[in-house]
TORVOKOL-590893 format. One line per 10 residues: number of its first residue (from 1); their letters; for each residue x, y, z of C-alpha. Coordinates in pm, whole numbers, padded with zeros to 5 digits, always signed. Layout:
BEGIN
NUM	a	X:Y:Z | ...
% end
This chain:
BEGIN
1	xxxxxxxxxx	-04715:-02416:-00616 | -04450:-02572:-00857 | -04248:-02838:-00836 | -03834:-02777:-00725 | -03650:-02967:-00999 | -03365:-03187:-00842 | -03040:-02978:-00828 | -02820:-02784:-00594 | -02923:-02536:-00291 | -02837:-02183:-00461
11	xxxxxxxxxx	-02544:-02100:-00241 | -02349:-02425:-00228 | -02028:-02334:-00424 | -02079:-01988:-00216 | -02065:-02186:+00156 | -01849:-02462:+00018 | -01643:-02624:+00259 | -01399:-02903:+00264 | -01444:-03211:+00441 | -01295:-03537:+00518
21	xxxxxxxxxx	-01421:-03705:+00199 | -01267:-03459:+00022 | -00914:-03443:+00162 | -00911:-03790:+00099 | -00980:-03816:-00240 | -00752:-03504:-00302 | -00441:-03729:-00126 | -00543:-04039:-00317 | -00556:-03822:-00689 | -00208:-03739:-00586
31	xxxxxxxxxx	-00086:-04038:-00505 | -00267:-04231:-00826 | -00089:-03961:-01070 | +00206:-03967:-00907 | +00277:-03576:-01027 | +00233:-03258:-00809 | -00015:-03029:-00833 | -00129:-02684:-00812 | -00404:-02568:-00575 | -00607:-02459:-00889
41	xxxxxxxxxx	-00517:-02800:-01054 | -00641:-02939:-00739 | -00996:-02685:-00708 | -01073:-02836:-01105 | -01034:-03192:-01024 | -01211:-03142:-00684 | -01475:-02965:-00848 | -01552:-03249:-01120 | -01573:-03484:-00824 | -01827:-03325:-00623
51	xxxxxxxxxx	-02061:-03226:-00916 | -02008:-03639:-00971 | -02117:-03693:-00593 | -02378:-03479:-00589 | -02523:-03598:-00917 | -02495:-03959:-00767 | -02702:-03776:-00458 | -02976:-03624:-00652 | -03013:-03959:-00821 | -03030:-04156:-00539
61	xxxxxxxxxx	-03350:-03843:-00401 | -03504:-03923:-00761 | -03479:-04298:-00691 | -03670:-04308:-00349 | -03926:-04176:-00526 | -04197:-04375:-00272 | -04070:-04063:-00010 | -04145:-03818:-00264 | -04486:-03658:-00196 | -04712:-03696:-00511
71	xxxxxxxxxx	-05097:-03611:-00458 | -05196:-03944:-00667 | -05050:-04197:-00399 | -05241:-04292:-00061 | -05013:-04283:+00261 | -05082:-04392:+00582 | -05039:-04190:+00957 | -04674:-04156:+01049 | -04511:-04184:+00712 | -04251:-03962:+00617
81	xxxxxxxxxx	-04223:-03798:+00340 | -03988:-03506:+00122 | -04173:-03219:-00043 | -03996:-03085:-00352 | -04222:-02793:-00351 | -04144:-02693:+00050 | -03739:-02726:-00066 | -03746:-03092:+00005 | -03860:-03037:+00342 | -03955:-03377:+00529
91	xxxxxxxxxx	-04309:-03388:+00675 | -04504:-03638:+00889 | -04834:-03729:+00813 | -05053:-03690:+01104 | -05416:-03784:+01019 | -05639:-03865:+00680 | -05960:-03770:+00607 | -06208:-03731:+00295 | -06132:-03450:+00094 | -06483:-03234:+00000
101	xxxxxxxxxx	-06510:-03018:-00310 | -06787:-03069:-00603 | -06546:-03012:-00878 | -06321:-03327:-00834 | -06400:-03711:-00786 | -06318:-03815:-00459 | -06017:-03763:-00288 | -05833:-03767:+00071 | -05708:-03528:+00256 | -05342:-03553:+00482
111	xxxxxxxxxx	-05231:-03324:+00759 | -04886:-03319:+00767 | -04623:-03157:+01040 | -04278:-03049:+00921 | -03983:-03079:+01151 | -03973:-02688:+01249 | -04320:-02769:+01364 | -04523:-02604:+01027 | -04825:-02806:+00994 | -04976:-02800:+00589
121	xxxxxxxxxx	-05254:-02983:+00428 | -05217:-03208:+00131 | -05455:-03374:-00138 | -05360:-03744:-00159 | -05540:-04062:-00411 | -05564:-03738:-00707 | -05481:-03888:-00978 | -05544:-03599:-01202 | -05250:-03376:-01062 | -04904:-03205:-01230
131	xxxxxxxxxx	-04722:-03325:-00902 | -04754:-03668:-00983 | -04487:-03640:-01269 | -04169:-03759:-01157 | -03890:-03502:-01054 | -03607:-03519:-01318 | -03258:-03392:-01257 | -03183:-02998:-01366 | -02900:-03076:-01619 | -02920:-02747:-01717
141	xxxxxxxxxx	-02839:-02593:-01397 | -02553:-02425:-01446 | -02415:-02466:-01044 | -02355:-02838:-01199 | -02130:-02755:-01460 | -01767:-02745:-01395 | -01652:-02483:-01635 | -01962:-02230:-01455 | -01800:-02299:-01132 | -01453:-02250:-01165
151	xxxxxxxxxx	-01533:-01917:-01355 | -01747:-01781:-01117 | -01644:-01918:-00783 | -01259:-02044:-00875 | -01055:-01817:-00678 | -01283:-01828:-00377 | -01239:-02219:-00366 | -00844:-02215:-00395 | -00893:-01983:-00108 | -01069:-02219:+00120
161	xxxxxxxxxx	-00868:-02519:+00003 | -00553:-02417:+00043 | -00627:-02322:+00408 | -00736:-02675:+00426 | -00402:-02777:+00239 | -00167:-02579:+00467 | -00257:-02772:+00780 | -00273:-03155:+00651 | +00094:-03259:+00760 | +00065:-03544:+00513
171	xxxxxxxxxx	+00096:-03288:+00238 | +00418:-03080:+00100 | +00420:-02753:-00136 | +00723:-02627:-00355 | +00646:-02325:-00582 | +00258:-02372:-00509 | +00238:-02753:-00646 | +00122:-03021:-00393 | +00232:-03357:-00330 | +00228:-03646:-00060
181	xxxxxxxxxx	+00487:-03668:+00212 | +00481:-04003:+00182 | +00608:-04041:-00192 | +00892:-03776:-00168 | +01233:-03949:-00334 | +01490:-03932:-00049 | +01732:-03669:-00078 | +02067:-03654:+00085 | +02304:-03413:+00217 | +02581:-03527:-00042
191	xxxxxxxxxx	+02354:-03443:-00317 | +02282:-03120:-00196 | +02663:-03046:-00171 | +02687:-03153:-00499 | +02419:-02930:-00577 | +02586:-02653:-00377 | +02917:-02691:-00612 | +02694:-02686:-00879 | +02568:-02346:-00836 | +02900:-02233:-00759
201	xxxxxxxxxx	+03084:-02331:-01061 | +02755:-02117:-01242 | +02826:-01824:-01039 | +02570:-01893:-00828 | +02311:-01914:-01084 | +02001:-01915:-01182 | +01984:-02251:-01239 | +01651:-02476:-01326 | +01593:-02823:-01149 | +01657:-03008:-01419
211	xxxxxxxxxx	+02010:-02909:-01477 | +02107:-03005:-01160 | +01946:-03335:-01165 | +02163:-03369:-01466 | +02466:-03384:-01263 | +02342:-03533:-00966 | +02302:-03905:-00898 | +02002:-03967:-00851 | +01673:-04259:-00865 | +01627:-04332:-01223
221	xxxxxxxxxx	+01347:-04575:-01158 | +01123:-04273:-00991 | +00871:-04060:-01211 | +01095:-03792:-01280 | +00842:-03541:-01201 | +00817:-03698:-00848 | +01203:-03720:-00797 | +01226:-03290:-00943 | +00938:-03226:-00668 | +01162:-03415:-00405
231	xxxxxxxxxx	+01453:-03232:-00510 | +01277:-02848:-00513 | +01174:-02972:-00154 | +01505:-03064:-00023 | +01678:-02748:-00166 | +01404:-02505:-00022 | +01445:-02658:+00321 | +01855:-02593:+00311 | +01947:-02230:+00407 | +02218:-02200:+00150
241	xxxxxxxxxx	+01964:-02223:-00173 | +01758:-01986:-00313 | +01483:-02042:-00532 | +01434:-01733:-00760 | +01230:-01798:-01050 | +00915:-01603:-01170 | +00579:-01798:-01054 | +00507:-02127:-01277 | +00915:-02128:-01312 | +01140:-02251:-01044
251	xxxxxxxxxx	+01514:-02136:-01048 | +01781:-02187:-00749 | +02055:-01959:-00688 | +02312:-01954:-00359 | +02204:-01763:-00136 | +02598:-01625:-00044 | +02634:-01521:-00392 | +02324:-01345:-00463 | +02358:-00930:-00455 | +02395:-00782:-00131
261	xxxxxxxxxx	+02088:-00548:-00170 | +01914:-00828:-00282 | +01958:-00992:+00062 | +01852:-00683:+00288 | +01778:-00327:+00204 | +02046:-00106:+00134 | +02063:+00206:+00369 | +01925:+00463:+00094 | +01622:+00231:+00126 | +01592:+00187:+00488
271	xxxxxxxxxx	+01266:+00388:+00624 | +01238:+00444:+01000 | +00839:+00504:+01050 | +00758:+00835:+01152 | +00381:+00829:+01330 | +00082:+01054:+01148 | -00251:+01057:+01054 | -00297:+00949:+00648 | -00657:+01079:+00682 | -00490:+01422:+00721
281	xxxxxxxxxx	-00307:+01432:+00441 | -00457:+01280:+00177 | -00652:+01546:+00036 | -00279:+01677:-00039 | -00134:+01402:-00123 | -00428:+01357:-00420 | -00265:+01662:-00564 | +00103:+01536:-00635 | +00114:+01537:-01013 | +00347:+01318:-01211
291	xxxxxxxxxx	+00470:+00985:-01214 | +00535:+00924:-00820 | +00589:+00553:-00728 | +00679:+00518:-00355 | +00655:+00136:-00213 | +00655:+00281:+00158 | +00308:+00418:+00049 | +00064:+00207:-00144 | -00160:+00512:-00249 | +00168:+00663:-00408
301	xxxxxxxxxx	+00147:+00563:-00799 | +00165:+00668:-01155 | -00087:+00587:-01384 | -00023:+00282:-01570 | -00204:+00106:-01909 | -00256:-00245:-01971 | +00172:-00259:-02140 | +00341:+00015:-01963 | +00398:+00248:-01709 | +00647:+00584:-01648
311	xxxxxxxxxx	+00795:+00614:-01252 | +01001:+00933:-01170 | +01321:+00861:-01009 | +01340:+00895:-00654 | +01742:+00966:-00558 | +01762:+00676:-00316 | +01662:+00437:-00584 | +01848:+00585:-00844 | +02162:+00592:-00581 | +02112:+00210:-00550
321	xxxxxxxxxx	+02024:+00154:-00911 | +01610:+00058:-00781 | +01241:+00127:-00877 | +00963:+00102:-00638 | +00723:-00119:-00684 | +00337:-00055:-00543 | +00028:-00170:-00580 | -00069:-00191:-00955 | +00309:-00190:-01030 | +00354:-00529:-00899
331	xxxxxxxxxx	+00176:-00697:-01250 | +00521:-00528:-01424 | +00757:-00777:-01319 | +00768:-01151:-01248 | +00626:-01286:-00961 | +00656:-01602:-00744 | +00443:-01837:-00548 | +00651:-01810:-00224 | +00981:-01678:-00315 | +01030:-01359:-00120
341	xxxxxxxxxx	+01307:-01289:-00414 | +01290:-01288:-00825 | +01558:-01293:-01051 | +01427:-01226:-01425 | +01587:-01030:-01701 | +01609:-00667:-01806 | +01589:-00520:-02158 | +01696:-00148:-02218 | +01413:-00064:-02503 | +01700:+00058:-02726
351	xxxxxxxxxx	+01990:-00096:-02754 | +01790:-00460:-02668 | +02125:-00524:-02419 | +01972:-00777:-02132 | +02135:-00748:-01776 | +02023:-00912:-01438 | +01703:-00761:-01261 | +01604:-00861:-00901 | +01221:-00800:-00765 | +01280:-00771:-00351
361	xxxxxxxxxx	+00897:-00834:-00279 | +00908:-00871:+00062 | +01082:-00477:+00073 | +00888:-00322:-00242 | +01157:-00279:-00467 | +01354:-00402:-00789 | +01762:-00376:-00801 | +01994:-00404:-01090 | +01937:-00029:-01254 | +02266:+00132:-01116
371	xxxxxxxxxx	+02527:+00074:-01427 | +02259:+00053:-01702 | +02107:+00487:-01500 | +02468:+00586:-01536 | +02526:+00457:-01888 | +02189:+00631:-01953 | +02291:+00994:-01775 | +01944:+00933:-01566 | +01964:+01180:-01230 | +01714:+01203:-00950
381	xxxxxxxxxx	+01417:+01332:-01165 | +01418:+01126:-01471 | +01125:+00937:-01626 | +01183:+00544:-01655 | +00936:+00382:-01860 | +00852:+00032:-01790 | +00669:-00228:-02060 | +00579:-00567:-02030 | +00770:-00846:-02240 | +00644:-01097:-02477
391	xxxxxxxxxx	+00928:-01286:-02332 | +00809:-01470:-01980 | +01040:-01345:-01702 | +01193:-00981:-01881 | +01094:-00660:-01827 | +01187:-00377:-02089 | +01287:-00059:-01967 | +01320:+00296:-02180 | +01511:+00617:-02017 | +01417:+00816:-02322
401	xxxxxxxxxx	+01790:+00904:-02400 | +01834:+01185:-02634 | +02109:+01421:-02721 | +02206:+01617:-02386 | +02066:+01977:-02387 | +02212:+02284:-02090 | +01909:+02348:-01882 | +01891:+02465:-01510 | +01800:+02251:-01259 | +01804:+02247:-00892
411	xxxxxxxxxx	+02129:+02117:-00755 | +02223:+01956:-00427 | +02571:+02019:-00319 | +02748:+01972:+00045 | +02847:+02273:+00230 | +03208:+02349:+00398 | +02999:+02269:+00696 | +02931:+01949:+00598 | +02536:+02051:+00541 | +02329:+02016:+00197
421	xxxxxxxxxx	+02282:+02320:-00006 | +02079:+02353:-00327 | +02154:+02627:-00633 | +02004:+02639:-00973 | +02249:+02541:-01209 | +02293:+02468:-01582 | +02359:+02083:-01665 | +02372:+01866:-02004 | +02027:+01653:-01916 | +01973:+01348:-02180
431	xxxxxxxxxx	+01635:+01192:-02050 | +01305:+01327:-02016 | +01208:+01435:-01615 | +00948:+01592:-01370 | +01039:+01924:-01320 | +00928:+01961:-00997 | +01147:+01592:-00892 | +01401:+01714:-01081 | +01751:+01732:-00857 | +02085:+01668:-00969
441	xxxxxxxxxx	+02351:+01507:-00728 | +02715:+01629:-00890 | +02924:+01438:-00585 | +02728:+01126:-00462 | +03039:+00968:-00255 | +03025:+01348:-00053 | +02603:+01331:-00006 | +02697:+00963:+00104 | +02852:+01075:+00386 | +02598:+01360:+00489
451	xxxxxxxxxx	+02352:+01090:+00441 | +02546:+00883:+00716 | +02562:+01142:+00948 | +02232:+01240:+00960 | +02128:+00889:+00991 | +02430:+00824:+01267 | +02338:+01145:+01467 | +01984:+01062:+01489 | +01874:+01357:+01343 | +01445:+01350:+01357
461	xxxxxxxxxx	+01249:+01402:+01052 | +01087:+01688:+01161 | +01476:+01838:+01184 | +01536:+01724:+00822 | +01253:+01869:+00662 | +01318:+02187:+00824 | +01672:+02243:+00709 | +01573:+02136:+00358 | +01269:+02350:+00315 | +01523:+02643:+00466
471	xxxxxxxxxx	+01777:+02545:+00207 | +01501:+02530:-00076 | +01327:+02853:+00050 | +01655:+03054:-00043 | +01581:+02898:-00445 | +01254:+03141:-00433 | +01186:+03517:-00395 | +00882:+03459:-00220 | +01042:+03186:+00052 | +00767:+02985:-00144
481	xxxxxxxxxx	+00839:+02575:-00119 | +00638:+02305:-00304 | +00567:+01998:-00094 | +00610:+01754:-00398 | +00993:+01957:-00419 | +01030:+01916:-00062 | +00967:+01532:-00070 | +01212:+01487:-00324 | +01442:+01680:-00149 | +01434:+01518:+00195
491	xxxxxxxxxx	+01484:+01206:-00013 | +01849:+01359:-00077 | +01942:+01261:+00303 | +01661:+01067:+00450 | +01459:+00796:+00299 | +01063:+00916:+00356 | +00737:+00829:+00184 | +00568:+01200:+00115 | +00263:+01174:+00390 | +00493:+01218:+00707
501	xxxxxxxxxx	+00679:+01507:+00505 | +00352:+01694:+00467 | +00238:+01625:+00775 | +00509:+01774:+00964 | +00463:+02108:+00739 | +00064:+02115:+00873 | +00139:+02077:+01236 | +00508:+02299:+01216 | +00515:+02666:+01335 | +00801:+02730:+01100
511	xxxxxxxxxx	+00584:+02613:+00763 | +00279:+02825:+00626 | +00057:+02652:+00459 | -00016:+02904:+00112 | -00318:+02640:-00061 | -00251:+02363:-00262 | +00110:+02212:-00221 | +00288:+02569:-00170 | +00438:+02654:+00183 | +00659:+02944:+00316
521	xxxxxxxxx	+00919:+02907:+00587 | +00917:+03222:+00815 | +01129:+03105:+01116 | +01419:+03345:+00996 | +01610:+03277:+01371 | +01703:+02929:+01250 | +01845:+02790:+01021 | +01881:+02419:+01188 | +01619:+02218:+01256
% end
């Protein structure tokens, strides 16, 4: 059997856990740099550290090398020893006696019990033996090199130390950096007034840290770094700030100022969950074609490459001047540690004119479209194409403008009833769009109001979908309706992600399911849901 080189158990960065030891040195690093940290800052330095302790640990196993079974020494009954060979299992030697074979000069012979009871037998006094070579250190193994580690087991061991992190009340976070309670420059409520004023006089921002410790009076004798971190810490914890900025950037804005949609959903965006069964759908749902994007449903997306992706416009984000943003979509726009709110830039692809952008995260969605789709003659329909900046924190944006051509294109109207009606008429379109999304909305302000009342009245989805897939059905010879039209339709009065929409069609007597997407309303009798 060979002999285990020193080095680490094979799953010890894969069962790592955090102990006392290491807390403590993590709070003392802090306090010693006097500059706040990240939690993958804090995994690297942590990392180097225990490699250092373990190293000093191995050492210290090469070092009592008299417990080190080697078949050239003698031992005596009831020594203890480690066996590199049995994964440095310790063993007690029970008895000795003369080893026999003709081949080798003479030897002993030790019986030895392990603790799970395992009882082995050992040559001992052979000098002639491999074994007897001392056990050097693996330096090669690559579970002891930091730069290994963090690539292969990095994100894992943020993981489990910032769950450690979160619960020591000793420690403070501000835009994911770390720092001691302890050391935290005392902030008042005059210079957050100040700080309030600030803000105002800039419209209510963005502003970055440092401008506002510009103006504000405070330590000069403190590491600046430690009095910015104090400062961050103080503003998060007061309800009138906001901090905004993409992750690795923070930014503070007041709160009162900020957009109104910004704040809480507009209505056009407000989804009241209607109970089905996904599993049911999906197969139909796999069959929407396009560029769908619908944050209420996380399997809803368009393709997207590495620098851009296309999103057909939905009409309650295009009412509200939105984009959804899903799943994959998310890597599109700026991010934060913690904010639940990021203001960042946009840049129309091409006239390079900048304007304010807002990512909602904790609602799916990104606000500040509205003037820049009507200077763009976008409708319900159109394709937006989004591509990442080289610029950290803006996102450019492309409607494809061109010069208008007369098409026809399903149009959604209100009634002298005060209903929605669609016709096929001819508009000037100037941006590309998915025919089947495609819907143009001549009077918003009067589909605002139909939009009210069928939100006011209560009016179920099942009713909805009904009276648009009547309206619709009159737009084909056949009665024929296509459940990717329908969804965009319902979107007209009723905010809905497409899988409740098509589920109500499978389980409705008044919707035949053709194959594929196509349906046929046959309940002639009504014409209301």
């Amino acid at each position: 059997m060979g002999i285990t080189p020193l080095t680490l158990k094979p799953d010890y960065w894969k069962n790592f856990e955090i102990t006392e030891e290491d807390l403590q040195f993590i709070y003392n690093h802090l306090l010693e740099l006097e500059t706040p940290l990240t939690a993958e800052e804090l995994v690297e330095t942590l990392v180097i550290e225990r490699i250092r302790r373990e190293k000093d640990n191995l050492l210290q196993q090469q070092n009592h090398s008299n417990q080190i079974y080697r078949p050239g020494e003698p031992y005596q009954i009831g020594q203890q020893l480690l066996f590199p060979a049995f994964n440095w299992k310790r063993g007690r030697v029970l008895s000795i006696r003369e080893g026999n074979n003709p081949e080798i000069s003479s030897f002993k012979v030790i019986e030895v019990e392990f603790e799970n009871g395992e009882r082995h037998l050992f040559a001992s006094e052979l000098p002639d033996h491999k074994l007897n070579t001392p056990i050097e250190i693996s330096l090669d193994d690559p579970e002891l090199d930091p730069k290994y580690v963090l690539k292969s087991h990095g994100q894992q061991l943020i993981k489990v130390l910032t769950q450690h992190l979160e619960g020591n009340p000793e420690l403070v976070k501000i835009a994911g950096r770390w720092f001691p309670r302890a050391l935290l420059v005392d902030i008042n409520m005059g210079h957050l007034n100040l700080a309030e004023a600030i803000l105002e006089v800039a419209n209510g921002g963005p502003l970055p840290t440092h401008e506002l410790m510009e103006q504000l009076d405070l330590p000069q004798d403190v590491n600046p770094k430690l009095t910015e971190f104090s400062l961050n810490l103080a503003l998060q914890n007061d309800e009138r700030f906001d901090e905004v900025g993409p992750a690795g950037k923070i930014l503070w804005y007041l709160r009162r100022l900020e957009p109104e949609f910004v704040k809480q959903p507009p209505p056009q965006l407000t989804y009241t969950p209607y109970p089905y069964q996904p599993e049911k759908v999906a197969g139909l749902l796999a069959q929407f074609e396009g560029h769908i994007a619908d944050e209420l449903d996380q399997c809803i997306a368009p393709p997207a490459t590495n620098d851009e992706v296309t999103i057909t416009l939905l009409y309650p984000h295009f009412r509200v001047g939105a984009l959804p943003v899903c799943g994959d979509l998310y890597r599109f726009f700026p991010t934060a540690y913690e904010s639940p709110r990021v203001r960042f830039t946009f840049v129309d692809a091409e006239t390079r004119a900048q304007f304010e952008g807002w990512v909602v995260r904790e609602h799916g969605y990104v606000l500040g479209l509205r003037e820049w789709f009507l200077k763009n003659e976008c409708f319900p329909g159109s394709l937006i194409t989004i591509r990442k900046s080289e610029v950290p924190g803006e996102v450019i944006v492309s409607s494809g403008h061109r010069r208008p051509t007369r098409e026809w294109l399903r149009t959604a109207m209100v009634g002298s009833d005060g209903g929605i009606v669609f016709a096929m008429l001819k508009h000037n379109i100037s941006t590309p769009y998915d025919e089947r999304m495609a819907i143009v909305v001549p009077d918003q302000e009067a589909l605002d109001k139909v939009w009210e009342q069928s939100n006011s009245r209560n009016r179920s989805l099942p009713q909805i979908v009904k009276k648009v897939m009547f309206e619709l059905a009159k737009l084909s010879p056949q009665g024929h309706v296509h459940a990717q039209e329908l969804y965009a339709a319902v979107n007209i009065i009723r905010r809905s992600p497409p899988g409740p929409i098509v589920s109500i069609l499978l389980e409705s007597e008044w919707a035949q399911h053709l194959g594929d997407l196509y349906f046929r309303f046959h309940d002639s009798n009504s014409t209301e849901g």
